[in-house]
C-alpha positions as CSV (number, residue, x, y, z in Angstrom):
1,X,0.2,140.2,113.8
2,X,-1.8,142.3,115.8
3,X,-5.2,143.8,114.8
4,X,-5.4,147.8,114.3
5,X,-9.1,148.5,115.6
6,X,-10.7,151.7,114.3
7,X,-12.7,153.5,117.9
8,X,-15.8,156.0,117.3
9,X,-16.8,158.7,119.7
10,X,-19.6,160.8,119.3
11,X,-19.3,164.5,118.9
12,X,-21.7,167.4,119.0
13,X,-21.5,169.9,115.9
14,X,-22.9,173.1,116.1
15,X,-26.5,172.4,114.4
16,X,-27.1,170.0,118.0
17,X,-26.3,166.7,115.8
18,X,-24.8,163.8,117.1
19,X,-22.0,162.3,114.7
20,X,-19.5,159.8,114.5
21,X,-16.2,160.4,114.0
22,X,-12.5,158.4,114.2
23,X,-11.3,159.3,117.8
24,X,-7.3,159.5,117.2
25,X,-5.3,162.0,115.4
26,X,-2.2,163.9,115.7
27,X,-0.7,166.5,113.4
28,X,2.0,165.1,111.0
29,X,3.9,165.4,107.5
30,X,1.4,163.2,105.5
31,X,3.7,163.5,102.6
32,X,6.6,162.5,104.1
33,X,5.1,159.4,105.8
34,X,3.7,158.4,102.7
35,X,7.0,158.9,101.2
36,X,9.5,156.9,103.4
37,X,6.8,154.1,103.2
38,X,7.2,153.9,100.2
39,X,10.7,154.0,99.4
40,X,10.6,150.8,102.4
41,X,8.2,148.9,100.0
42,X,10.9,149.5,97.2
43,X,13.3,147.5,99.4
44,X,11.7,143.7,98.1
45,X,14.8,143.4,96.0
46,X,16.7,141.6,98.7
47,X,16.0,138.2,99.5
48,X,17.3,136.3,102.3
49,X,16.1,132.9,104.7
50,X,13.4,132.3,107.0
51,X,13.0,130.1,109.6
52,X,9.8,129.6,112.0
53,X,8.9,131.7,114.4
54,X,10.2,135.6,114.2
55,X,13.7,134.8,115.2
56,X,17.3,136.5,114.3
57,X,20.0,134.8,115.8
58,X,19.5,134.3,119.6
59,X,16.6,136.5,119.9
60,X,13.0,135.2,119.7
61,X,10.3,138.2,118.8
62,X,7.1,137.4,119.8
63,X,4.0,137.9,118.1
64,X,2.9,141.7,119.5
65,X,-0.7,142.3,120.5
66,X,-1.4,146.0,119.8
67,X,1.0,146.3,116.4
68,X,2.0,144.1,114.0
69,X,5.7,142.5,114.6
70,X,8.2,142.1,111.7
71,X,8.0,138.2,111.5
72,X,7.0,136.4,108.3
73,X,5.8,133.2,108.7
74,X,2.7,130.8,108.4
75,X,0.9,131.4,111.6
76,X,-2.9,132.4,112.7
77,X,-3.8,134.1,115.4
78,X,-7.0,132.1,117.2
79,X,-8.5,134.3,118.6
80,X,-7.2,138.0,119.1
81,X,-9.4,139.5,122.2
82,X,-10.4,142.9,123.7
83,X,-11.7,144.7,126.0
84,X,-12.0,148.4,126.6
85,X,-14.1,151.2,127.6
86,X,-13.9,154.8,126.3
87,X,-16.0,157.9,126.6
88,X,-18.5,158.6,124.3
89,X,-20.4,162.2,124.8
90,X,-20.2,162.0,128.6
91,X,-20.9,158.4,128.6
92,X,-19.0,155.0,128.9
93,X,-19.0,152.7,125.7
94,X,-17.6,149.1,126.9
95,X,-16.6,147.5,123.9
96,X,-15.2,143.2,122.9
97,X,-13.6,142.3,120.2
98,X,-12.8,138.9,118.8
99,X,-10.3,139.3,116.3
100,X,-8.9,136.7,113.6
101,X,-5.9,136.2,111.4
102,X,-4.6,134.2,108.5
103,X,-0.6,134.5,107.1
104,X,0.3,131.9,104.9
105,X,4.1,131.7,103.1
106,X,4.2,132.1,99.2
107,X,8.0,131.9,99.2
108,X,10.2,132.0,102.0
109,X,10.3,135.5,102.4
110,X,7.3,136.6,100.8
111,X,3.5,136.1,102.9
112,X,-0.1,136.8,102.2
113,X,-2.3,137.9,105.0
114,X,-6.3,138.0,105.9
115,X,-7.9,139.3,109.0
116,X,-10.9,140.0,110.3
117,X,-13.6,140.1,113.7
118,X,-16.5,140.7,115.5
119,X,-17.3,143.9,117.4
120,X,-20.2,144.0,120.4
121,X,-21.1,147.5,122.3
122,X,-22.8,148.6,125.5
123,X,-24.0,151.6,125.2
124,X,-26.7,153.4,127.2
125,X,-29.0,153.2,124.9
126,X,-28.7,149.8,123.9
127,X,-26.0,147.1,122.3
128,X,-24.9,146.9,119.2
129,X,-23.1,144.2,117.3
130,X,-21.3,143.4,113.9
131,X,-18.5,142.3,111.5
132,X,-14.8,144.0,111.9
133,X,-13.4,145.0,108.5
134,X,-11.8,142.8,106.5
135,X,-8.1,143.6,105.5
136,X,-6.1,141.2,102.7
137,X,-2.5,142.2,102.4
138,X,1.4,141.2,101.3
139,X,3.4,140.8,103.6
140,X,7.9,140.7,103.0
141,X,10.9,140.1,104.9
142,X,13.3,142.5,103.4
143,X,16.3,142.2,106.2
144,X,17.7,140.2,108.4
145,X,21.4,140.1,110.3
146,X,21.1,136.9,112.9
147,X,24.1,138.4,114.2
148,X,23.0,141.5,115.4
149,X,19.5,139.9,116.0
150,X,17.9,142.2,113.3
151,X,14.4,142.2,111.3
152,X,12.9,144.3,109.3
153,X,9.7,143.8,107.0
154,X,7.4,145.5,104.6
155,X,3.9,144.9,104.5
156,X,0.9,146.0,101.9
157,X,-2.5,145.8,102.7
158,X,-6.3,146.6,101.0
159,X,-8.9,147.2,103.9
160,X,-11.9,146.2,102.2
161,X,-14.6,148.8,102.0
162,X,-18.1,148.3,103.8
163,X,-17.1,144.9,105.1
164,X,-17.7,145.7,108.6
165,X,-20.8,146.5,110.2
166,X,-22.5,149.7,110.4
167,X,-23.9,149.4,114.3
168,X,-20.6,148.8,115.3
169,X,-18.5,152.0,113.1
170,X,-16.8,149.6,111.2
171,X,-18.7,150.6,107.9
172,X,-15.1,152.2,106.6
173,X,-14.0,152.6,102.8
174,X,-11.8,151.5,100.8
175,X,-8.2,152.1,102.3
176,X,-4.6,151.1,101.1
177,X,-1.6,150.4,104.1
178,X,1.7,150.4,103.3
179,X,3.6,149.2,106.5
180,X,7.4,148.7,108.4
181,X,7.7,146.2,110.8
182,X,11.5,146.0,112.5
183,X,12.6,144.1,115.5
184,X,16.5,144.8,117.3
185,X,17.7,142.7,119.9
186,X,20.7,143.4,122.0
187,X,22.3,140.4,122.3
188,X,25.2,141.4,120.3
189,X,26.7,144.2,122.6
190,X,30.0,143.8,124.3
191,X,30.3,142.1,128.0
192,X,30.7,145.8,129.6
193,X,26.8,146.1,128.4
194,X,25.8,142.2,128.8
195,X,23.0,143.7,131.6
196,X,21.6,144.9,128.5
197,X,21.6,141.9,125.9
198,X,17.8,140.0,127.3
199,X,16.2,143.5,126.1
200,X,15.1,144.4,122.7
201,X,12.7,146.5,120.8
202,X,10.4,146.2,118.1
203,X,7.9,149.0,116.5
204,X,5.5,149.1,113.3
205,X,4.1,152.4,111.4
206,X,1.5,151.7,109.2
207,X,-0.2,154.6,107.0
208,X,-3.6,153.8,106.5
209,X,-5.2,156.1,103.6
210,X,-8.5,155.9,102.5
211,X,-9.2,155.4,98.5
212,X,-12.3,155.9,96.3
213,X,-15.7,157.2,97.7
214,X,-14.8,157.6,101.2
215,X,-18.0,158.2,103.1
216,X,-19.2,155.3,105.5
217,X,-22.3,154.9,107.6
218,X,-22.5,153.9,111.1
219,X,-25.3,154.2,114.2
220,X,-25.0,157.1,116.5
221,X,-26.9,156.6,120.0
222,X,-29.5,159.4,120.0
223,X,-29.2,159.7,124.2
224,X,-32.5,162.2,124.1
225,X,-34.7,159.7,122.6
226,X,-32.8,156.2,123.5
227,X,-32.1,155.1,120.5
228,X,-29.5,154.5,117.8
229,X,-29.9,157.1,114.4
230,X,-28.0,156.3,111.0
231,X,-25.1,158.9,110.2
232,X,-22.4,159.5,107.7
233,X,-18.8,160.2,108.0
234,X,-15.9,160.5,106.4
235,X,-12.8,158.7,106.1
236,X,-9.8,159.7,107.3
237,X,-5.4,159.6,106.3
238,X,-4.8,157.4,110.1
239,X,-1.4,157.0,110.9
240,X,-0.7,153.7,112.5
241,X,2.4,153.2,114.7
242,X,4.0,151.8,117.6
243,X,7.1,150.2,119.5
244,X,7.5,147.4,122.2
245,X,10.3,147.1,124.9
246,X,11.2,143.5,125.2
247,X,13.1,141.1,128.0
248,X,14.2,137.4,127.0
249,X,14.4,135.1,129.8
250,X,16.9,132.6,127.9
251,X,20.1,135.0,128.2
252,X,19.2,134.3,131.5
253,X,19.6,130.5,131.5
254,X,23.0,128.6,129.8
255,X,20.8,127.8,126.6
256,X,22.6,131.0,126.0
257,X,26.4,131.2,125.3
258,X,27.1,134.7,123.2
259,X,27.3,132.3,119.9
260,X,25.6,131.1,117.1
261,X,22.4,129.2,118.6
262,X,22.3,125.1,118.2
263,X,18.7,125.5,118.5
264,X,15.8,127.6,118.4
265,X,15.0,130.2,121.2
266,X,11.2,128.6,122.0
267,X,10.0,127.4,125.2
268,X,10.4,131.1,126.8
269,X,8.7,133.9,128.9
270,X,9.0,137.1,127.6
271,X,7.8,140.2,129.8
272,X,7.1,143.2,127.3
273,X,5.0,147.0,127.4
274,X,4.0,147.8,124.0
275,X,3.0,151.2,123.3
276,X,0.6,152.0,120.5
277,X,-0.6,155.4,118.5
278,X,-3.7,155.9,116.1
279,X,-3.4,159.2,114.5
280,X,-6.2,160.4,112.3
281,X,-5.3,163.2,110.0
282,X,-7.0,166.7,111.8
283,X,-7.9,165.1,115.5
284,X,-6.5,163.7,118.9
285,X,-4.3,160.3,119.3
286,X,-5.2,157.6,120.9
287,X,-2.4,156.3,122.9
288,X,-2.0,153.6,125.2
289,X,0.6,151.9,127.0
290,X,-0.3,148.0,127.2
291,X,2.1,146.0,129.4
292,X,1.8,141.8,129.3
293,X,3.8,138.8,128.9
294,X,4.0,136.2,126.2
295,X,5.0,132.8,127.1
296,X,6.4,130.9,123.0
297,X,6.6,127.6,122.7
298,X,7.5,125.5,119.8
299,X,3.8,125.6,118.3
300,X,2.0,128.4,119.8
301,X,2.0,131.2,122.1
302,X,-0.3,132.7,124.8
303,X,-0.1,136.1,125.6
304,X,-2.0,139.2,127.3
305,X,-1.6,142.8,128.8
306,X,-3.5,145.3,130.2
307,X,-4.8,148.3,127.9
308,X,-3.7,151.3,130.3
309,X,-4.6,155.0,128.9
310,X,-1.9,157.6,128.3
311,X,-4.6,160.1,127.2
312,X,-8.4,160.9,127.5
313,X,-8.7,159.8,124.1
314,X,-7.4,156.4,124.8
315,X,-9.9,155.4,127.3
316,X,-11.6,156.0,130.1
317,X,-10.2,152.9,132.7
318,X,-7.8,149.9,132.1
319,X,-9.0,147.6,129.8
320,X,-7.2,144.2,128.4
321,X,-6.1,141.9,125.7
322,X,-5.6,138.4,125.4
323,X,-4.0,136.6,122.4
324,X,-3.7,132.6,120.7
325,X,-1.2,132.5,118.3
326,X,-0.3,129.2,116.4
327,X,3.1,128.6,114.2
328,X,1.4,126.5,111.9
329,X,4.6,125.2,109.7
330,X,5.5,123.5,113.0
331,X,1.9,122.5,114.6
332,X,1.0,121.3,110.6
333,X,4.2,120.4,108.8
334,X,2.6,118.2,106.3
335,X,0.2,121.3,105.2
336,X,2.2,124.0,105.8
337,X,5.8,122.7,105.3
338,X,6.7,124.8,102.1
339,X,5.7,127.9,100.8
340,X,2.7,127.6,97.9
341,X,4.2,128.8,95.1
342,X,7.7,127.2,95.3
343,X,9.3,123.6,96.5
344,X,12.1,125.3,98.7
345,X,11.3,125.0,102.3
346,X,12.5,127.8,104.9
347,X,15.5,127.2,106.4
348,X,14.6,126.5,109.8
349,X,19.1,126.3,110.9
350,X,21.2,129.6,111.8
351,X,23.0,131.0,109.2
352,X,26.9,130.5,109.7
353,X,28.3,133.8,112.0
């Protein structure tokens, strides 16, 4: 599970005031996004197995670091990092964040999820520091064909208003996310295509609306006098999305032999570009292209890309991200071994082709 972070840039209005506002947007069919997500939440009515890791079949997804992927699982992520620097009213902002997150299996299929951070900022003025938000959330596996290595999940989540830190712009309201996660492998197609089968995609589109009073506070650098001035802004409808390009290394190797797998698909590189979108109701993108690697083994995986720009409003130079993820069912099977609210255990074997 990747962390969605919420960027400020400072704008000049037309009384001379410096104010903060989200820095993404794009112009979209609110209704219809908010529709179709939530006709997908509608979808918990099927039920099918689990097993560690986010794996269909032959194909291993790893955890994504810019986007959510559509595994559900016990796993934390320890520690999420980040680093990237983007222009602030003619200025650079350099900005590290140390992200943290918490899923932990109810019933097979079925996952609650807690995340959080810490933000720090060089500005010109000065550096500022503080709490992320806080965002709880359901999270539920509502496909899967291990056949035609397909995933697809549904998510929920309640970012917690005023948890984060004013210095830092992460003073937002009260926001509800309704989320689709899906991963497709290609390991299924026909030997005239087998150049094809190590790829795979995966892609996420969250719709992040703000609920209740949605003003926030934050601190603006006042670059006249050097110092950082308390304003209010609103919240704003962001829309959330993005999709990942994938290459497994094991249908390179003979641990792969176009059947059912004896075993799971751990213990693997996996080159990968992600591409990710914030979209603000009423202002620009952000959009970045972030190509890395992830490297799975059986209880963990280390990972990191490079944060490169696609427009101004993504950044002004390449930043990066790096990314300790733990499968905790197999690191801790004595704690984690089961879901919490019932006695059957995932099924960890593939399901008969």
């Amino acid at each position: 599970m990747a962390i969605a972070a919420v960027r400020l840039v400072l704008i000049q209005d037309r009384h001379g005031l410096l104010l903060l506002i989200y820095r993404l947007s794009i112009s979209y069919s609110r209704r219809a996004s908010k529709a179709a997500l939530t006709a997908s939440l509608a979808a918990f009515a099927f039920t099918s197995n689990v097993q560690a890791h986010g794996i269909a079949g032959n194909r291993l997804f790893p955890g994504t670091l810019s986007f959510d992927d559509p595994a559900v699982a016990d796993e934390a992520f320890l520690p999420l990092y980040t680093h990237i620097d983007y222009p602030a009213q003619g200025s650079n902002v350099s900005e590290n964040r140390i992200n943290a997150a918490f899923n932990r299996l109810l019933t097979p299929t079925l996952a609650f999820t807690i995340d959080s951070g810490w933000v720090h900022q060089n500005w010109p003025v000065g550096n500022t520091s503080g709490a992320d938000r806080t965002n709880v959330g359901l999270k539920y596996e509502a496909y899967r064909n291990n056949q035609h290595e397909t995933l697809i999940s549904v998510g929920l989540a309640w970012g917690i208003g005023h948890t984060g830190a004013p210095a830092v712009g992460t003073d937002a309201p009260n926001t509800i996310q309704p989320g689709v996660f899906f991963g497709k492998g290609f390991g299924d197609l026909p030997d005239s295509l087998s150049w094809l089968r190590p790829f795979a995609v995966t892609g996420a589109v969250v719709d992040e609306t703000p609920v209740g009073s949605t003003r926030a506070t934050a601190l603006a650098p006042n670059l006249t006098a050097r110092r950082f001035d308390p304003v209010s802004f609103p919240g704003v409808e962001t829309l959330h999305w993005g999709f990942s390009v994938q290459f497994s290394t094991l249908y390179l190797t003979n641990r792969f032999d176009g059947g059912a797998p004896a075993h799971e698909p751990v213990n693997q590189w996996v080159p990968l570009i992600e591409f990710k979108f914030d979209s603000p109701s009423g202002q620009k993108t952000v959009a970045t292209a972030n190509p890395g690697v992830a490297y799975v083994d059986r209880t963990w995986q280390l990972a990191a890309e490079i944060i490169l720009p696609m427009n101004h409003a993504g950044g002004n130079g390449p930043g990066f991200r790096t990314q300790l993820l733990l499968f905790l069912d197999d690191l801790l099977p004595s704690v984690f071994g089961k879901p919490l609210l019932t006695d059957k255990a995932p099924i960890r074997r593939e399901i008969a082709w």
